[in-house]
C-alpha positions, 0 to 999 in steps of 0.5 A, a space after each residue: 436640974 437632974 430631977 426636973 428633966 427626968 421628970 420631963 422625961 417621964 412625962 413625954 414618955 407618958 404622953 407618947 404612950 398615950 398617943 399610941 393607936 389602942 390595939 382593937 379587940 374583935 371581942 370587947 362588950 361582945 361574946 366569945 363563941 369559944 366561951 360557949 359551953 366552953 367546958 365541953 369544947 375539946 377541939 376547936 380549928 379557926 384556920 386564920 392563916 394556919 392550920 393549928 388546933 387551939 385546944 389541944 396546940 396541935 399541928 396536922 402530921 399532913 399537910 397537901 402541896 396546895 393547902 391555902 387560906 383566904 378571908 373567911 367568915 371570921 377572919 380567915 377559913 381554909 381553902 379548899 381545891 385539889 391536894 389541900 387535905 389537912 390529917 391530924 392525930 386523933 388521939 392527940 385531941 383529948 376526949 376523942 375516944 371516949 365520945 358518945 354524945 357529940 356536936 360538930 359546928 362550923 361555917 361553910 361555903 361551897 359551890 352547887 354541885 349539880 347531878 351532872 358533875 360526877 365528883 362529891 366533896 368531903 369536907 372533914 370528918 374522924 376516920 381511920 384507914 380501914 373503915 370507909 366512912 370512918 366514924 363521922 364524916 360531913 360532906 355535899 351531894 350531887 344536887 341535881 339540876 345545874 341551875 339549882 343554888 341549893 345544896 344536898 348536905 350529908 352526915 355519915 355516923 359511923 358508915 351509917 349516911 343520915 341525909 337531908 333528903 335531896 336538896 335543902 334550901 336552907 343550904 344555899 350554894 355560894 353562901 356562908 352558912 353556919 351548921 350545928 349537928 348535935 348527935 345524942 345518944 338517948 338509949 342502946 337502942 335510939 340515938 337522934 341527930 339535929 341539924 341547926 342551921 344559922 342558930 335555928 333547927 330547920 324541918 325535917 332535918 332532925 332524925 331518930 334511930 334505933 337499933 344501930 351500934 353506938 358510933 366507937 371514936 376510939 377506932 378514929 386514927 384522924 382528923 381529916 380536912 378538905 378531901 376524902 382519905 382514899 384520894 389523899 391517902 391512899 392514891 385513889 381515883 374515883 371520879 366521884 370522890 370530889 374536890 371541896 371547892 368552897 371554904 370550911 371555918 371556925 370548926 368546933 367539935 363538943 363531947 356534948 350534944 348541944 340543944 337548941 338554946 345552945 346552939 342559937 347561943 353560939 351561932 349569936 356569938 359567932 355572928 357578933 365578930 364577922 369580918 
């Protein structure tokens, strides 16, 4: 009797396991943007409702009063707005230092910021406390009219701005976009910068140059989010030193210079989860 009703037992234990809703897993029979050249990827901030970096576990040393996160473009993205900066310790991100070649990617979205609003914003970027620039920045320009929807996209490499000319339509305002800036170094005396937009490199946003010094990352202190460091560091007030008043998601960075198969790679991949 006792070996019947433990029978009975396993069985409905069985049976109600069975019964329970399968978990879902966002990536089954897809691809996993992170198994992208996944040996090269030294850092990687998804913002799903927190402001850890996956590759390293690490958590920012400074975290603005107003830090938020809303639903992004793959599950959830950081907000930006005023005091929302997030600053993290370089040096805590393995390989940072010794970066020559590199990529950023991420998603992001942002409001036109017409010539006649003072304010840029800043959007992340590896610096320290005493060069302006730092050694990589990514951040909008005023655009000039106020009805435009295009943005003016800029990459600052070590102080040196390396601009889209003006505004670019493939970045259009209010919208989600997908960017890959992949930055090599072919020689002492050239290096060349791509920008990927949506998996595809656009025209006239790839350049070369030559006789400037090799960007040093080991001087990076910090990794910086959501605003410039002189206003969230430092107390400054410059008008033109903008708020980012739009959204930043799934920031990548590699130690490699990803070329165009792999950046239409991971763009696939991304676009194969979107919430």
């Amino acid at each position: 009797m006792k070996k019947i009703l433990f029978a009975a037992i396993i069985l409905a234990a069985g049976i109600f396991t069975a019964c329970q809703p399968k978990e879902v897993d966002p990536y089954e029979g897809k691809t996993n943007p992170s198994t992208i050249c996944q040996a090269n990827l030294i850092a990687h901030f998804p913002f799903d409702g927190a402001a850890t970096e996956l590759i390293n576990n690490i958590e920012p040393k400074t975290v603005g009063t107003g830090v938020a996160y809303e639903k992004g473009r793959r599950g959830q993205a950081f907000k930006g707005a005023a005091k929302n900066e997030l600053v993290y310790d370089a040096s805590a991100i393995k390989g940072i230092a010794d970066l020559k070649d590199f990529s950023f990617a991420c998603w992001f979205k942002h409001q036109a910021v017409p010539q006649s609003q003072a304010p840029t914003p800043y959007f992340f970027g590896l610096t320290n406390s005493e060069d302006f620039w730092g050694q990589l920045a990514f951040v909008l320009d005023r655009g000039g009219l106020d009805s435009t929807d295009s943005l003016a996209v800029k990459v600052a490499i070590n102080g040196d701005m390396w601009a889209v000319p003006g505004l670019n339509p493939a970045f259009v305002a209010g919208r989600w976009t997908h960017v890959v800036a992949s930055f090599k170094v072919e020689s002492d005396a050239l290096q060349t910068l791509t920008l990927y937009v949506n998996g595809a490199p656009v025209e006239g946003l790839s350049w070369n140059f030559d006789d400037r010094p090799v960007t040093d990352f080991a001087k990076s202190t910090m990794v910086l989010f959501g605003q410039w460091r002189q206003k969230a560091l430092e107390g400054g007030t410059d008008e033109w030193m903008g708020d980012m008043d739009g959204d930043l998601d799934e920031v990548r960075l590699y130690n490699i210079a990803l070329t165009a198969e792999e950046a239409k790679a991971l763009y696939d991949a991304e676009i194969t989860v979107i919430d």
